[in-house]
C-alpha positions as semicolon CSV with decimal commas, in nm:
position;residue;x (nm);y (nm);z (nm)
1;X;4,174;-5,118;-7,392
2;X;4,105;-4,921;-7,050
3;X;4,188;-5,072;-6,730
4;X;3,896;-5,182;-6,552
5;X;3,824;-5,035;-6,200
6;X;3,674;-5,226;-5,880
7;X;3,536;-5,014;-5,613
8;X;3,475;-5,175;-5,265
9;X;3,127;-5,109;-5,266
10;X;3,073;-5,273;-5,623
11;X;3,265;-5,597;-5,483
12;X;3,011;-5,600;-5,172
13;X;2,708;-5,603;-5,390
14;X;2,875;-5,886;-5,614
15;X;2,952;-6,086;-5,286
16;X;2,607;-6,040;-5,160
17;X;2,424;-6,112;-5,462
18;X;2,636;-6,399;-5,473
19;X;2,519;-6,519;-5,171
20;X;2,176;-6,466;-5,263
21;X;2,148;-6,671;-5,599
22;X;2,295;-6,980;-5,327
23;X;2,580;-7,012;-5,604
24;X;2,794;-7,151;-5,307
25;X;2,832;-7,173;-4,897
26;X;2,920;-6,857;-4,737
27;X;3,231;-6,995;-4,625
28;X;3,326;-7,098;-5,003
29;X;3,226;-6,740;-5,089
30;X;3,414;-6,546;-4,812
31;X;3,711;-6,775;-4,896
32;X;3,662;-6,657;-5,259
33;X;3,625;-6,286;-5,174
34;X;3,936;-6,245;-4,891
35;X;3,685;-6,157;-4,619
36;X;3,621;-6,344;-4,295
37;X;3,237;-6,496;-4,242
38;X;3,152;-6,241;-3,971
39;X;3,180;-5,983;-4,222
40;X;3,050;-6,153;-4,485
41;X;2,725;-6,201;-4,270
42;X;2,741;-5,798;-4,183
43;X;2,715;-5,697;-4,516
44;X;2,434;-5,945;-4,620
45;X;2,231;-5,847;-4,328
46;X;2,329;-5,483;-4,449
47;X;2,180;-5,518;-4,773
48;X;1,863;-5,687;-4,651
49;X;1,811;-5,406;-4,448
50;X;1,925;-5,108;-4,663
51;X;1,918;-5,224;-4,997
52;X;2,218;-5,103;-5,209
53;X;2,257;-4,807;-5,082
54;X;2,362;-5,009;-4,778
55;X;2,695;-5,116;-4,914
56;X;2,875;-4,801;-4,852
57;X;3,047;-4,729;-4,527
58;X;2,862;-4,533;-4,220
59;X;2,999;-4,289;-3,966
60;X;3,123;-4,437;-3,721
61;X;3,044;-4,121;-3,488
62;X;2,842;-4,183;-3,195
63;X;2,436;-4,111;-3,213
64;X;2,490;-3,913;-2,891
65;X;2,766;-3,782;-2,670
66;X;2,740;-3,752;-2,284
67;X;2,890;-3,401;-2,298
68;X;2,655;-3,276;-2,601
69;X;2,532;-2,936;-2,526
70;X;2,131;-2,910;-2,508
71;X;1,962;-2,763;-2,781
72;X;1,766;-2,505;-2,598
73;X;2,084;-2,372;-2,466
74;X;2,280;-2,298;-2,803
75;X;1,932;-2,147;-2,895
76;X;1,958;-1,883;-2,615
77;X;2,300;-1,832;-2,732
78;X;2,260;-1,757;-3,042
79;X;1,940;-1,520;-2,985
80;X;2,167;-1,349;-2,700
81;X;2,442;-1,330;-3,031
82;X;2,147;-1,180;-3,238
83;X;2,079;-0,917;-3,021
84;X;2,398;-0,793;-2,927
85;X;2,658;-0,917;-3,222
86;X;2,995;-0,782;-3,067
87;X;2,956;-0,986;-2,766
88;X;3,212;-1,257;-2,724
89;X;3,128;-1,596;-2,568
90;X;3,231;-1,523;-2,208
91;X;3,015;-1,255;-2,198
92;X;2,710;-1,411;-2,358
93;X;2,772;-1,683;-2,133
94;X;2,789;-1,441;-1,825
95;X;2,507;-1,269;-1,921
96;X;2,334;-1,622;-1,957
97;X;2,416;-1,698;-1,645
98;X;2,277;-1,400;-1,480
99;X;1,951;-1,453;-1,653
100;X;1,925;-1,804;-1,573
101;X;2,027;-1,757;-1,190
102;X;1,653;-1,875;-1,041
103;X;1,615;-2,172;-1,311
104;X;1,813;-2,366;-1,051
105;X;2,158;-2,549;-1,154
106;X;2,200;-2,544;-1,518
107;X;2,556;-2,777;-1,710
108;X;2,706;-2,436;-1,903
109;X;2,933;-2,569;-2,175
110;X;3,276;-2,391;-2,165
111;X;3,379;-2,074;-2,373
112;X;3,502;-2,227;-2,685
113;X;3,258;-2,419;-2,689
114;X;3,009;-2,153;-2,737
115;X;3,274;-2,012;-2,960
116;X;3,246;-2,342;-3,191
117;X;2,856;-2,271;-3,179
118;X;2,937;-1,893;-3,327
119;X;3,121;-2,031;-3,567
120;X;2,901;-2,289;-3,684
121;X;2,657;-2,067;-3,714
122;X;2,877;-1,815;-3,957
123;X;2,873;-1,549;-3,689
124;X;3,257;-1,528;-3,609
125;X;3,511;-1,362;-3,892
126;X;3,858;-1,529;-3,830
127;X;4,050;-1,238;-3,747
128;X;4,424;-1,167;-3,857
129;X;4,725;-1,277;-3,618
130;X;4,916;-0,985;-3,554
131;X;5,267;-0,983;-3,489
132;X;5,402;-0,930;-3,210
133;X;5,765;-0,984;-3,225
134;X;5,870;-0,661;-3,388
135;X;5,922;-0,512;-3,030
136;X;5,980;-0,593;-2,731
137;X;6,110;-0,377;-2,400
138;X;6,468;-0,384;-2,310
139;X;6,559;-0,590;-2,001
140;X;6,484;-0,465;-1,684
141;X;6,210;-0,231;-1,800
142;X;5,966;-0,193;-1,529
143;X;5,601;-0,116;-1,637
144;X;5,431;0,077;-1,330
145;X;5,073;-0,035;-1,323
146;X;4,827;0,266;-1,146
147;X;4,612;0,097;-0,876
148;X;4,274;0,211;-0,927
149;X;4,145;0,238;-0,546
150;X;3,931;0,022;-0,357
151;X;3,625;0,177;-0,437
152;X;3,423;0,387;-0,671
153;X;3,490;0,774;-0,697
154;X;3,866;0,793;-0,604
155;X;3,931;0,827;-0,968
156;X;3,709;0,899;-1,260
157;X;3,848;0,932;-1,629
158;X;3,746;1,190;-1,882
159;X;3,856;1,235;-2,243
160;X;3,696;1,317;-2,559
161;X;3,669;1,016;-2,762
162;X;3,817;1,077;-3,104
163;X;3,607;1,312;-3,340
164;X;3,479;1,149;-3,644
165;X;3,227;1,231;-3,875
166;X;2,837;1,162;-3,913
167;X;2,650;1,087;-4,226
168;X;2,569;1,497;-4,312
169;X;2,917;1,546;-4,273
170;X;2,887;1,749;-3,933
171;X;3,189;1,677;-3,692
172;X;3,117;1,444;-3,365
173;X;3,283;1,524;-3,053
174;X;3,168;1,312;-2,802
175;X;3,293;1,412;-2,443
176;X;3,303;1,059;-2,190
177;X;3,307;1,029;-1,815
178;X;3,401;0,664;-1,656
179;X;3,423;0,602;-1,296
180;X;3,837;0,386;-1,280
181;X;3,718;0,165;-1,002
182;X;3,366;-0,009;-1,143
183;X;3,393;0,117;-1,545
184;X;3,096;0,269;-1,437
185;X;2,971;0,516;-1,745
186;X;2,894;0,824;-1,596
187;X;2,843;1,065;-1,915
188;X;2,873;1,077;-2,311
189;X;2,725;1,325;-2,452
190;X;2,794;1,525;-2,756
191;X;2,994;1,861;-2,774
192;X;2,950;2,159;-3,024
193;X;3,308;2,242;-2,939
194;X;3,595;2,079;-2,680
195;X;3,536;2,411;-2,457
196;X;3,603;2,471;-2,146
197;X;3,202;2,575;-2,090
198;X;3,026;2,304;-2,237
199;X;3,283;2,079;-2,045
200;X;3,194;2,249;-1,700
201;X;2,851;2,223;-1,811
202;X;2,873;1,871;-1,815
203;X;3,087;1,791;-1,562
204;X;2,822;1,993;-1,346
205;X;2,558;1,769;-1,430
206;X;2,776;1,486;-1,341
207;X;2,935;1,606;-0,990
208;X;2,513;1,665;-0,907
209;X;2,380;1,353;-1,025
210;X;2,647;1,133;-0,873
211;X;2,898;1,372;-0,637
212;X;3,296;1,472;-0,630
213;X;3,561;1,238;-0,684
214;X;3,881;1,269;-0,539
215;X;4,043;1,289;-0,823
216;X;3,976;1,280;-1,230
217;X;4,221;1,148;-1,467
218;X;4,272;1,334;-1,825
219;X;4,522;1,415;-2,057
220;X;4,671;1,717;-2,147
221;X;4,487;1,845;-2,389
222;X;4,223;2,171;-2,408
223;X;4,049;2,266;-2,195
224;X;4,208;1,961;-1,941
225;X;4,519;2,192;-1,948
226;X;4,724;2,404;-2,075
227;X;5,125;2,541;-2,114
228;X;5,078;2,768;-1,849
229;X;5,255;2,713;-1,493
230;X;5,183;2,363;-1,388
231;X;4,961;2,292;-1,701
232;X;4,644;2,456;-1,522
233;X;4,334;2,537;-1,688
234;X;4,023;2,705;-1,653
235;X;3,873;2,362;-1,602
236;X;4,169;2,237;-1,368
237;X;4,103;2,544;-1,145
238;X;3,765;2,530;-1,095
239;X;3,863;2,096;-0,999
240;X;4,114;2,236;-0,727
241;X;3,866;2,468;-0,584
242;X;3,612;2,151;-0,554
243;X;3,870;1,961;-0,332
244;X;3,935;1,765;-0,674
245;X;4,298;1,646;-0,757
246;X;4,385;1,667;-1,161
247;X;4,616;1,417;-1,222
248;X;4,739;1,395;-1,598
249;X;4,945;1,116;-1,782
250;X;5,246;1,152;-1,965
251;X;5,211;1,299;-2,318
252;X;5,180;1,051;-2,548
253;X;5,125;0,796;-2,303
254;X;4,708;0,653;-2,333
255;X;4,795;0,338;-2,201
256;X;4,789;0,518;-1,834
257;X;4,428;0,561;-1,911
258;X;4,437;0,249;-2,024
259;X;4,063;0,158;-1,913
260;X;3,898;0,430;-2,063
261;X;4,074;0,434;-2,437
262;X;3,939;0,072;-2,403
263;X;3,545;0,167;-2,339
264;X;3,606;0,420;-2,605
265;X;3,665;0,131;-2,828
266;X;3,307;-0,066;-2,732
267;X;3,209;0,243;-2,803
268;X;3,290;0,310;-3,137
269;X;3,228;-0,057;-3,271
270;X;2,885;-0,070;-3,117
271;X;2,736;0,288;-3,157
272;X;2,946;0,446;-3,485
273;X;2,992;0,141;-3,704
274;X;2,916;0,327;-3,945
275;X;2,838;0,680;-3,772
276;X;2,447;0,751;-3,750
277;X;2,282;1,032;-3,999
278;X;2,302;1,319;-3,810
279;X;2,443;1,441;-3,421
280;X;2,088;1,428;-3,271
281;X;2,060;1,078;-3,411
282;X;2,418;0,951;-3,289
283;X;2,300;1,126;-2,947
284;X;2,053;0,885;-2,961
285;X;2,246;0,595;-2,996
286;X;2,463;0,682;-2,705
287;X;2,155;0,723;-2,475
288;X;2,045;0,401;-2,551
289;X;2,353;0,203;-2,549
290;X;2,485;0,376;-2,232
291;X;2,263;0,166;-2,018
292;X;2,307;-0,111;-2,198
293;X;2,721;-0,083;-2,130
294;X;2,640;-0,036;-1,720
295;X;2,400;-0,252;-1,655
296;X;2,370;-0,566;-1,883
297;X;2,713;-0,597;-2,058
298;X;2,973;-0,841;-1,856
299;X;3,272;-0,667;-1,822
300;X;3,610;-0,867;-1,868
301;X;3,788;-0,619;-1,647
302;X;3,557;-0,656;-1,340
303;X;3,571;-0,938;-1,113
304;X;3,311;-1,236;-1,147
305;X;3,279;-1,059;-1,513
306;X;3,002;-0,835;-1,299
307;X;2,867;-0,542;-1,449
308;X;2,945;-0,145;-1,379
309;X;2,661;-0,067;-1,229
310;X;2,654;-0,349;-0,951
311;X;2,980;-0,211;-0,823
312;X;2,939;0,142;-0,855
313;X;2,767;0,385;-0,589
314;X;2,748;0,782;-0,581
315;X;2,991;0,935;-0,425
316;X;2,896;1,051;0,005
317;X;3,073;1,409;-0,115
318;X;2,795;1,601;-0,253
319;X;2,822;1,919;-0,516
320;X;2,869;2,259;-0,277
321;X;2,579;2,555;-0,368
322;X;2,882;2,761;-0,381
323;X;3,226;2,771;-0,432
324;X;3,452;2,888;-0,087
325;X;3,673;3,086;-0,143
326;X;4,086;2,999;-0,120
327;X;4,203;3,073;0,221
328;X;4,573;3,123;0,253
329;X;4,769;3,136;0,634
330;X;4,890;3,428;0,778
331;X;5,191;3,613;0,661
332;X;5,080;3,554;0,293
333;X;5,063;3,833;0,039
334;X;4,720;3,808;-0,135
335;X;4,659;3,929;-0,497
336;X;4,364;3,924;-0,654
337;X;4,400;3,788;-1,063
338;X;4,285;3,987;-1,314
339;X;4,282;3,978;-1,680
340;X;4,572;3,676;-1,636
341;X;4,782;3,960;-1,442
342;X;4,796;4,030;-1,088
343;X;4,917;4,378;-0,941
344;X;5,258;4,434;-0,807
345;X;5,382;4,746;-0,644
346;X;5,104;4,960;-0,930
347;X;5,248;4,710;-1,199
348;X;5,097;4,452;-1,379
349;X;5,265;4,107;-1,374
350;X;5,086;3,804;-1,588
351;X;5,074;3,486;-1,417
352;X;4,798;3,262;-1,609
353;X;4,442;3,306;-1,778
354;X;4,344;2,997;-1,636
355;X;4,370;3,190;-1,283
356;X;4,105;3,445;-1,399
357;X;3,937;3,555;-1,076
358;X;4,136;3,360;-0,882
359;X;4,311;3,481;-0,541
360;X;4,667;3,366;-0,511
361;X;4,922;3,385;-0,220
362;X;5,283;3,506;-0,210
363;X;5,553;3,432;0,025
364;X;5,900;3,573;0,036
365;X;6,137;3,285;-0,096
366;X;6,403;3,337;0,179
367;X;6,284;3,437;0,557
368;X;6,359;3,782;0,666
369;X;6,725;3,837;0,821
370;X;6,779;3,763;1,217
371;X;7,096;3,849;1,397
372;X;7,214;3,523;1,335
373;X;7,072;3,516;1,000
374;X;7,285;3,805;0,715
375;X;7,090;3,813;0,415
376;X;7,063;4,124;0,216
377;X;6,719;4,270;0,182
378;X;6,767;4,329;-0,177
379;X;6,773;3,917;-0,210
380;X;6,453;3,895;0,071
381;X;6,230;4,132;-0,161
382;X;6,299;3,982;-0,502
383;X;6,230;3,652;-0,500
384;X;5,865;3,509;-0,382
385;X;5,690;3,199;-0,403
386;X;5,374;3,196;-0,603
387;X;5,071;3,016;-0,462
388;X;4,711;2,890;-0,534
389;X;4,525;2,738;-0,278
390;X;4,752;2,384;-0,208
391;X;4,986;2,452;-0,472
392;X;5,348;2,616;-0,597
393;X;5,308;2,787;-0,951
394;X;5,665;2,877;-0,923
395;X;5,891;3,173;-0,841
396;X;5,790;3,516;-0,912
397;X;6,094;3,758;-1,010
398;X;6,007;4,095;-0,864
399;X;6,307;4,345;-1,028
400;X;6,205;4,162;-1,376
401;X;5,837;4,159;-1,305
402;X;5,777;3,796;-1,399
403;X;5,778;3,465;-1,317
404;X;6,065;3,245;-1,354
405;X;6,157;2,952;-1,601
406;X;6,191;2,621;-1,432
407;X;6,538;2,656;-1,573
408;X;6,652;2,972;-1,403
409;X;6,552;2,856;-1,078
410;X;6,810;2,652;-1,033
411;X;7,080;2,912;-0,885
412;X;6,839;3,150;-0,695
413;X;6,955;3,178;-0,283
414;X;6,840;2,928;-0,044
């Protein structure tokens, strides 16, 4: 014979059906049940107002909570969410803020608490913890951090994003431009090829529309550089004859331009997730998200969470009609660059491609011989110091016709 099973809520119905048919007091009943009158009296009342269905337990939760977000606020959320779905919640909640700045003082909820409205709504994936303990730096590594300036145009950043692949198949090589101090986006546009003239082209554009920095930040990569002497380039060249300084990080060392890898990032998840059908379509996508980045999307790494655009201003140094030429001081031996090569007693000695045109300076590398000064002249004519405009390429040999290795500098005279 199977046991027989009592559930709580079939016990409350006996008890108040009990107490219905008058079969005894309520005392004699709640004595007979193991319950005290006051509940006895709840769950009759219960039942007279609910019926059965009133015998089972209620939530105990609160019908309201002082701190309860309004409604019409997760609704602006989550049509904020809707229209740009790799937001996070501090920026959809300083972008709300912006929005709502005239609607006079408004109770924001907190971060994750939007974050619990995302994910009520199914719009967050839980992502994967990574670990993070396979590495660590030794002890007493010091991480220099590069200060960025204290205003827009000292630095800008440029880099071709990583090339990838649109729906036709046809290779995308999109070539970016951020200003270091604001994020400001100041250019990405598509490239046929990473060459040194469709990079001037654009970097043209750029120094006219918004003026020179003092300085642009790349790697070393074509056309930013080269092996040559000092890594210069074509591009680098044509930077130093702007008053621009080239400054390039370590190889294999993208964390220095730390900021832009980062926007190249946004970039990827919100414009080539998955790549658009063709280049003049991903073009497109670029032009309209561009604005978007500068001008309505919070950024985390600004102060305030303030956008690019409302700390960014064009630079007072405006693009020059033409190029002045490299002036040198007196006592320097000019040659004209030709071919890579510059001319040398009738010969031909190659200094760099990326100097094509170019007018460099030579000075002897030890001063000519005083009275109080013996030095042979053999030593005063060889060795000269090889200069374009503020800098030292290196030393030119002039019995080997060449320039020298860092390496065999190191025991010349003086």
């Amino acid at each position: 014979m199977p046991w027989k099973e009592n559930l709580v809520r079939d016990e409350r119905l006996r008890f108040v059906l009990a107490c219905l048919e008058q079969e005894n007091s309520m005392a004699g009943l709640c004595r007979r049940f193991g319950i005290s009158r006051p509940v006895g009296y709840k769950w009759l009342a219960r039942y007279k107002e609910y019926g059965p269905a009133g015998m089972t337990e209620l939530s105990r939760a609160p019908g309201a909570h002082p701190n309860q977000v309004e409604e019409w606020i997760e609704r602006r959320v989550l049509a904020l969410r809707a229209d740009h779905p790799t937001w996070g919640p501090r920026k959809l909640l300083a972008s709300l803020r912006r929005q709502c700045a005239g609607e006079g003082e408004i109770d924001w909820p907190a971060a994750s608490t939007v974050g619990q409205m995302l994910k009520r709504a199914g719009l967050i994936v839980p992502r994967r913890r990574r670990d993070r303990s396979r590495w660590a730096p030794p002890p007493g590594l010091a991480v220099e951090v590069s200060q960025e300036g204290d205003g827009p145009n000292r630095r800008w950043c440029a880099d071709f994003k990583g090339w990838f692949r649109t729906g036709d198949g046809t290779r995308c090589d999109p070539l970016t431009m951020t200003d270091a101090y604001s994020r400001f986006l100041l250019r990405c546009r598509i490239v046929h090829r990473p060459s040194y003239l469709e990079a001037r082209g654009l970097f043209e554009a750029a120094f006219r529309e918004y003026g020179l920095p003092a300085a642009i930040r790349t790697d070393n990569g074509s056309p930013f550089a080269t092996i040559g002497p000092l890594g210069l380039s074509r591009l680098s060249v044509w930077w130093l004859r702007l008053g621009i300084v080239h400054e390039r990080i370590d190889p294999g060392c993208p964390e220095q331009n730390g900021s832009h890898e980062r926007m190249h990032g946004t970039l990827k998840k919100e414009t080539a997730s998955p790549p658009a059908a063709t280049l003049r379509a991903q073009q497109t996508r670029f032009d309209r998200w561009v604005p978007q980045y500068n001008r309505e999307r919070p950024h985390e790494g600004l102060p305030g969470m303030a956008t690019p655009a409302s700390l960014y201003a064009s630079s007072p140094r405006p693009y020059p009609q033409q190029l002045a030429e490299v002036q040198y001081p007196a006592g320097y031996h000019r040659r004209r660059v030709d071919t890579g090569k510059f001319t040398w007693h009738d010969r031909k000695v190659f200094v760099s491609h990326a100097l094509e045109g170019q007018t460099i300076g030579l000075t002897p590398l030890l001063p000519r011989a005083t009275t109080e000064q013996e030095t042979t002249r053999d030593s005063e004519d060889r060795y000269w110091r090889v200069h374009f405009a503020s800098l030292e390429l290196g030393i030119f040999d002039a019995k080997r016709r060449r320039l020298l290795r860092p390496r065999e500098q190191r025991h010349l005279p003086g």
